[in-house]
C-alpha positions in Angstrom: -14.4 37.7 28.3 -16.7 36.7 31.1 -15.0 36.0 34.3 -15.2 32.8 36.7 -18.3 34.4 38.6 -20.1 35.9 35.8 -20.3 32.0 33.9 -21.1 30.7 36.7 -24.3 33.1 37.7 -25.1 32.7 33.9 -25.3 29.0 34.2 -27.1 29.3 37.4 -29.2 31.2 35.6 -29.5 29.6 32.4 -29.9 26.3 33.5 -31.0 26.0 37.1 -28.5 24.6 38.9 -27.7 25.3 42.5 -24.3 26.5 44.1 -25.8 24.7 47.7 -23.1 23.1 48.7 -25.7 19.6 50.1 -26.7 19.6 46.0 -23.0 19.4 45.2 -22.2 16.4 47.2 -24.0 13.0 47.5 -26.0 13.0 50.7 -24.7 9.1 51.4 -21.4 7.9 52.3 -20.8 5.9 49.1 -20.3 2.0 50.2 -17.5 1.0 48.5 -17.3 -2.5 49.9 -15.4 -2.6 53.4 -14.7 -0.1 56.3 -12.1 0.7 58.4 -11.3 0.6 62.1 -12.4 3.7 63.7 -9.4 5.9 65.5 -9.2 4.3 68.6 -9.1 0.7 67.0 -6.0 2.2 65.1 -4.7 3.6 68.6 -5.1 0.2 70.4 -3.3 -1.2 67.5 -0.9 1.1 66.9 0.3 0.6 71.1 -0.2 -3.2 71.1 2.1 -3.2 68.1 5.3 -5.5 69.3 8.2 -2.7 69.0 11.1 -4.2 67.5 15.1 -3.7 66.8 17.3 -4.6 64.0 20.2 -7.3 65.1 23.8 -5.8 65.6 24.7 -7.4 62.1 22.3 -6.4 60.0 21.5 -2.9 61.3 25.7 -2.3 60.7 24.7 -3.7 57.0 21.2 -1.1 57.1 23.6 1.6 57.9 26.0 1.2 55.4 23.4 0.4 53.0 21.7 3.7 53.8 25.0 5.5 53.8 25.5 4.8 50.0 22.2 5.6 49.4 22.8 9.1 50.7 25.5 9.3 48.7 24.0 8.5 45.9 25.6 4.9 45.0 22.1 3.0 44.7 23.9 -0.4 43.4 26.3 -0.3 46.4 23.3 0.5 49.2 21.5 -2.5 47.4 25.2 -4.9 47.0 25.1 -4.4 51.5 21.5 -5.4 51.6 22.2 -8.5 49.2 25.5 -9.2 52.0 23.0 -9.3 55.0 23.4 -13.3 56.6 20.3 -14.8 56.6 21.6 -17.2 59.5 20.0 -16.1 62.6 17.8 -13.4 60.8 14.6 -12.6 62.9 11.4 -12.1 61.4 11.6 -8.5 61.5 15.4 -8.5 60.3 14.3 -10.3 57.2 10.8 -8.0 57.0 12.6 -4.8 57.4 15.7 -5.6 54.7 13.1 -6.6 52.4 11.2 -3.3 52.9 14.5 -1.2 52.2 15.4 -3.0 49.4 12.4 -3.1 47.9 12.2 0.6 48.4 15.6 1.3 46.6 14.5 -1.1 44.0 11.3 1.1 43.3 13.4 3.9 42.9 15.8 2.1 40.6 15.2 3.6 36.4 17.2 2.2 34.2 17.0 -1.6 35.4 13.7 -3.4 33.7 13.6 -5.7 36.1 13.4 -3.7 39.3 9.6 -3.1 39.4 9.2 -6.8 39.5 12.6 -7.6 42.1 11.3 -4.8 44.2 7.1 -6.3 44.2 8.4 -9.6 45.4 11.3 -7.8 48.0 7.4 -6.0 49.8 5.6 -8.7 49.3 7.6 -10.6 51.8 8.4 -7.3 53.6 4.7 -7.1 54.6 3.4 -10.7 54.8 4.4 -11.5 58.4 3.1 -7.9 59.8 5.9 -7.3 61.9 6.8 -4.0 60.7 6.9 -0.4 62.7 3.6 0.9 62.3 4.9 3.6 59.6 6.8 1.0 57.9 4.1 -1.5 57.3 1.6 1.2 56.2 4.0 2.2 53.6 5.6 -0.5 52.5 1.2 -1.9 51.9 1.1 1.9 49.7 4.2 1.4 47.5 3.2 -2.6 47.0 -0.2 -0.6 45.5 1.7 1.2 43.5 3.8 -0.8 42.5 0.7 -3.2 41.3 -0.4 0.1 39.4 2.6 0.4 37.6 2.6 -3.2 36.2 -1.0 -3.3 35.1 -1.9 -6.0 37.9 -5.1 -3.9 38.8 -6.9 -6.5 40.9 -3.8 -6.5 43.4 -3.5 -3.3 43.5 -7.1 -2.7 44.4 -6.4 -5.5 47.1 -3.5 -3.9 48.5 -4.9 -0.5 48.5 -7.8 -2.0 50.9 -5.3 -3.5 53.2 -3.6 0.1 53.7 -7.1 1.8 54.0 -7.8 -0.7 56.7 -4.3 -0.7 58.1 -4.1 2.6 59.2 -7.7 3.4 59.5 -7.9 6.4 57.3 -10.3 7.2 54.1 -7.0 8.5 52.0 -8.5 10.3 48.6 -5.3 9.9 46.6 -5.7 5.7 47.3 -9.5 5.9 46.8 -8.8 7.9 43.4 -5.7 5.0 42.7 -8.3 2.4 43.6 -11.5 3.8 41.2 -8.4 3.7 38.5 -8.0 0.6 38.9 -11.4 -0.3 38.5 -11.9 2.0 35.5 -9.1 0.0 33.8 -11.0 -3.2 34.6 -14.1 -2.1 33.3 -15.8 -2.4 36.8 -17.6 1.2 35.7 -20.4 0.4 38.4 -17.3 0.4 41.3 -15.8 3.0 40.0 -18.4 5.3 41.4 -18.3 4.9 45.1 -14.6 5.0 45.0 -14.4 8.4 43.6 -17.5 10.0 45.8 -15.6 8.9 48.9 -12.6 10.7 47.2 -14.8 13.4 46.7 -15.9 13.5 50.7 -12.2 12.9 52.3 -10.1 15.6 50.0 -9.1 18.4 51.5 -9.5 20.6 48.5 -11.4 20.0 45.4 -9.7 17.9 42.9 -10.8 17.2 39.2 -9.4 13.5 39.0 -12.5 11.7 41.1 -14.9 13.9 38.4 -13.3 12.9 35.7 -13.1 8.9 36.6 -17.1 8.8 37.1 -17.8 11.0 33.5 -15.8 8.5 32.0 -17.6 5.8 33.7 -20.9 7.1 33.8 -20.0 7.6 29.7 -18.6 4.4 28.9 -21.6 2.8 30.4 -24.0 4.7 28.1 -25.4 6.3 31.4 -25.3 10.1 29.9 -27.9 11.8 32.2 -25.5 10.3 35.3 -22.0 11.7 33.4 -24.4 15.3 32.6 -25.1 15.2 36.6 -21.3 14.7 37.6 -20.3 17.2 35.2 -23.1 20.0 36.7 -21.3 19.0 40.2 -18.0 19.3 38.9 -18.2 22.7 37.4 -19.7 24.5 40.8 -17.1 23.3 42.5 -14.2 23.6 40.2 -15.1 26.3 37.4 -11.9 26.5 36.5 -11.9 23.4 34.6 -12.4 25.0 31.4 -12.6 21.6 29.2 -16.0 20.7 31.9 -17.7 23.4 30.2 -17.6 22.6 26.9 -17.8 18.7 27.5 -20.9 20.0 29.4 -22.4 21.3 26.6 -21.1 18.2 24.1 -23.5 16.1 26.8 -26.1 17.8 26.7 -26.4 17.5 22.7 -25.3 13.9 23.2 -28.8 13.7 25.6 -30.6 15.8 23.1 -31.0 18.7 25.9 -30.8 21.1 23.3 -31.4 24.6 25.1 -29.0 23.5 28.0 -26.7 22.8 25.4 -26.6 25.7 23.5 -26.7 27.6 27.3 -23.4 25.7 27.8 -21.6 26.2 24.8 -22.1 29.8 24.8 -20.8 30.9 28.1 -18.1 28.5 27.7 -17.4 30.4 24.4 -17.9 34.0 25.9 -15.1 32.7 28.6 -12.9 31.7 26.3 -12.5 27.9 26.6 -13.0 26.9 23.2 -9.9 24.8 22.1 -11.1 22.7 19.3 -12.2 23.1 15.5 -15.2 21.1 16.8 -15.8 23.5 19.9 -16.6 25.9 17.0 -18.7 23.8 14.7 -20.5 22.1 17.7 -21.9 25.8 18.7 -22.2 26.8 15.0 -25.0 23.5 15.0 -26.5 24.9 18.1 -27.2 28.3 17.2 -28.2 27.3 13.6 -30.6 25.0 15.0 -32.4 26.8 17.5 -33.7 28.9 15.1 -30.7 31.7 15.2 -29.0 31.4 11.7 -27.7 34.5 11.7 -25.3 34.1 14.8 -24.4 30.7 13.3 -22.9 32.4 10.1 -21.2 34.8 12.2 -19.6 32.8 14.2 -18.3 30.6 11.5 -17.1 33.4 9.1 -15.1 35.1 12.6 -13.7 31.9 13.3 -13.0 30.7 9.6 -11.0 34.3 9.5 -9.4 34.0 12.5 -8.5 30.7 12.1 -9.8 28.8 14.8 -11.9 27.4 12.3 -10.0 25.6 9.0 -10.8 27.1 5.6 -12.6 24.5 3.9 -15.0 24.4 1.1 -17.4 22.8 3.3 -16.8 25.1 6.4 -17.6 28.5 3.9 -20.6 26.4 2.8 -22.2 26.2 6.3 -21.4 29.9 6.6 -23.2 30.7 3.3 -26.2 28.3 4.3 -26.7 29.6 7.5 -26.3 33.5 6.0 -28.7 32.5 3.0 -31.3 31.5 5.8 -31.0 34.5 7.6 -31.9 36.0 4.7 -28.5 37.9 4.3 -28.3 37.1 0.4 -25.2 39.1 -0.7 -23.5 37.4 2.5 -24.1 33.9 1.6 -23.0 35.0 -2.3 -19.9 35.7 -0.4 -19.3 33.0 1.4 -20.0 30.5 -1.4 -17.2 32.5 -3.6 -14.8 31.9 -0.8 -15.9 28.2 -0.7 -14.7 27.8 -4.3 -11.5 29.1 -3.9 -10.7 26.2 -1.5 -13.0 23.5 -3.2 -11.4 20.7 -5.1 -14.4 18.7 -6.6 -16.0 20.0 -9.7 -19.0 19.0 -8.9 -19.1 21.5 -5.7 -17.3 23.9 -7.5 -20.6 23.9 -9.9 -23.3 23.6 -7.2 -21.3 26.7 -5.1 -22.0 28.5 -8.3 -25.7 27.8 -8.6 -26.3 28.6 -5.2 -24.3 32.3 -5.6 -26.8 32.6 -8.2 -30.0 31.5 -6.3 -28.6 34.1 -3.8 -28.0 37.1 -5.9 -31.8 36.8 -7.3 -32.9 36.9 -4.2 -31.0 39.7 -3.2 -32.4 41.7 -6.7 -28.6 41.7 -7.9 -29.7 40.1 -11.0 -26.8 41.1 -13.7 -24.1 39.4 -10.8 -26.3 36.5 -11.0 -26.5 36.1 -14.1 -22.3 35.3 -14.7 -22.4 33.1 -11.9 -25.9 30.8 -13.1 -23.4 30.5 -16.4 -20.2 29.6 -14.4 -22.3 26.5 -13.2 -23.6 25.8 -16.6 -20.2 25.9 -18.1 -19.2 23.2 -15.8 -22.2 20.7 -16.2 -20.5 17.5 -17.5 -21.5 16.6 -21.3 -25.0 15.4 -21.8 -26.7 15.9 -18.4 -29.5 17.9 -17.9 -28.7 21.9 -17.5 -32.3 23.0 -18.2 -33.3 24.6 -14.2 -29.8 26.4 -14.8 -31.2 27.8 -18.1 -33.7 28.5 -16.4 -32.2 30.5 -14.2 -30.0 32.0 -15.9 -33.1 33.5 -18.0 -34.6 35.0 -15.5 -31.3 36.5 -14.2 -31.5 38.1 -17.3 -34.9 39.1 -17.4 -34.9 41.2 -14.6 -31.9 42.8 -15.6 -33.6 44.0 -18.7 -31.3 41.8 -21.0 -33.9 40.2 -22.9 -32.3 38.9 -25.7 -30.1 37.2 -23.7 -33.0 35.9 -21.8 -34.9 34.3 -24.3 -31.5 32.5 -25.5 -31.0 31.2 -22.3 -35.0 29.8 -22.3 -34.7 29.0 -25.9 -31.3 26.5 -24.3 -33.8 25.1 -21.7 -36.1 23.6 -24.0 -33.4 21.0 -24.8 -34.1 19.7 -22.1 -37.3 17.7 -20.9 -37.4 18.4 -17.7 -38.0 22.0 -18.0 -39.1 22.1 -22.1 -42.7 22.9 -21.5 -42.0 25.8 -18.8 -39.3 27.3 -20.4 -41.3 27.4 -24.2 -43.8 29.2 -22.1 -40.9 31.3 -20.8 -39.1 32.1 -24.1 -42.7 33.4 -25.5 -43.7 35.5 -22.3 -39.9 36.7 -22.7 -40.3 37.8 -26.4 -44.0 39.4 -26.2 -42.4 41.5 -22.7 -39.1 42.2 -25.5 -41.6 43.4 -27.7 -43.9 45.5 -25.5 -41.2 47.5 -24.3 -39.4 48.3 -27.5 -36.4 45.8 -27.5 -35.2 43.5 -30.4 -35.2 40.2 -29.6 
């Protein structure tokens, strides 16, 4: 199996791509709609920031309330909240109650009705901006979330850009969030700049920003942009062992044949294949790029293995691609193994014919023969048999049976379609029978 470094060189090399690390990342800061103060406009904000202190009433209440929650009594922590006097509240008092509790409601699982109690409890923690620094900036992230969670994408996306802007920072986990969001709106064109400024703020590579703009790019029908993503996304991240194959799945999809085939083979080599369709998907590859012989390997190694399911019509594509290769007594094979699976007759009949075809090819001509009348036997009363007569004479023929031969052309005249040939035939049949000293 080829290692991480070898698949990549090989896909350098097969397909031209670059491990330059300007070619990897878009040259322009993605414009995803708004900015965000600069750090000394978060500074001067952060310092002109009113600082602020619970009343003695409700910070005893707070306490308490936090003390339970400690402890692990969530319902009581939330029962002192729900206790605090609203009488002579300040603005922060109410603000900072209604962040704890709609914390502890977040956190709440087996209540339904939490998410929903704990959206409104932030929503009016964070409406009068009176909040610690921290606070506010967290209480904005959770309200996103929260928004997330209940499918209400548009305000999550809107509270997301009020934390971005609130403390000043290009955060890739909210700019991933946010792309989500717009991926579940079917905004695929603003999905895009969201994830590239993911892409430029992590701190390590992550796959999730990839995958957002493949899917976008794809359900948009722009393939060559999802191909591009996915070229990125492999150099940095070839690890990612379903990028490879999907790589090569796009490429056929864009009718990039030779990258394609590139593709699926190293991502076979290392390993990655996961999927029936992995298989078959390379099998088509190499089958049509002119390489039939690979094709028929691959599918009978993989039909034995069992990567590959053992159907009539899987053995089939084995035996075609073998018979093309010209590897006669190996597509015979494969056929036979197709009819032990098949269920249809008429298969059953045609696998038959072909072992035969195969076989004369091959010069085996007394196997052929049993296997041209197999499919005869199974022709359905009153259709035409004559090419299988046909066949089946000159099966025998060359296998010096020749009074079996001229029977079998003397059973294709019955037939129109092949009368005229196969009177000719019987009489070329008889005079060789004759010429060489056998009865007829």
């Amino acid at each position: 199996m080829k290692t991480i470094t070898s698949t990549i060189g090989a896909v350098v090399f097969a397909m031209g791509l670059t491990l330059s690390a300007p070619q990897a990342q878009q040259a322009a800061s993605p414009d995803v709609g708004f900015d965000i103060p600069t750090p000394e406009q978060v500074q001067r904000a952060r310092d002109n920031r009113r600082s602020q202190a619970l009343g003695e009433r409700v910070a005893r209440r707070v306490v308490a309330s936090f003390e339970a929650y400690e402890a692990g009594d969530m319902q009581t922590a939330l029962n002192e909240l729900e206790q605090i006097p609203t009488r002579g509240a300040t603005d922060y008092d109410r603000a900072y109650v209604a962040r704890f509790k709609g914390t502890l409601l977040a956190g709440l699982e087996d209540d339904p009705t939490a998410i929903q109690r704990a959206i409104r409890e932030l929503e009016t923690a964070v409406a009068p901006d009176v909040l610690s620094f921290s606070d506010q900036a967290n209480a904005l992230q959770l309200l996103g979330n929260l928004y997330l969670m209940e499918e209400n994408f548009e305000g999550a996306i809107t509270m997301f850009r009020r934390y971005l802007q609130f403390v000043g920072e290009w955060n890739p986990d909210i700019l991933i969030r946010m792309a989500s969001a717009h991926m579940e709106l079917k905004q695929y064109d603003r999905v895009i700049p969201f994830a590239e400024r993911a892409i430029l703020n992590q701190p390590e590579p992550n796959r999730n920003p990839y995958v957002l703009m493949i899917a976008a790019y794809y359900e948009s029908g722009q393939v060559p942009q999802a191909i591009s993503v996915l070229e990125r996304g492999v150099q940095v991240l070839p690890a990612e062992k379903g990028w490879w194959v999907q790589l090569g799945m796009f490429y056929m999809l864009n009718e990039n044949y030779d990258n394609a085939l590139s593709t699926m083979r190293i991502a076979y080599d290392a390993g990655y294949f996961t999927r029936e369709n992995d298989y078959r998907a390379l099998y088509q590859l190499l089958n049509n790029s002119g390489i039939p012989f690979h094709a028929a390997e691959l599918m009978r190694r993989h039909l034995d293995n069992g990567n590959v399911t053992k159907t009539a019509q899987n053995f089939s594509m084995a035996a075609r691609s073998y018979h093309t290769a010209r590897e006669f007594r190996r597509s015979a094979e494969m056929y036979r193994e197709a009819i032990a699976v098949a269920e249809d007759e008429s298969d059953i009949r045609d696998y038959y014919r072909r072992i035969g075809e195969a076989l004369l090819l091959a010069e085996r001509y007394r196997e052929a023969a049993p296997a041209f009348q197999e499919a005869i036997n199974r022709v359905p009363q009153g259709e035409d048999a004559g090419r299988l007569y046909m066949s089946l004479a000159e099966a025998y023929f060359y296998s010096n049976q020749y009074r079996q031969a001229y029977q079998a052309a003397q059973s294709a005249t019955r037939f129109s379609s092949t009368r005229r040939n196969a009177s000719s035939w019987a009489e070329y049949i008889k005079s060789t029978a004759e010429r060489r000293g056998s009865s007829i």
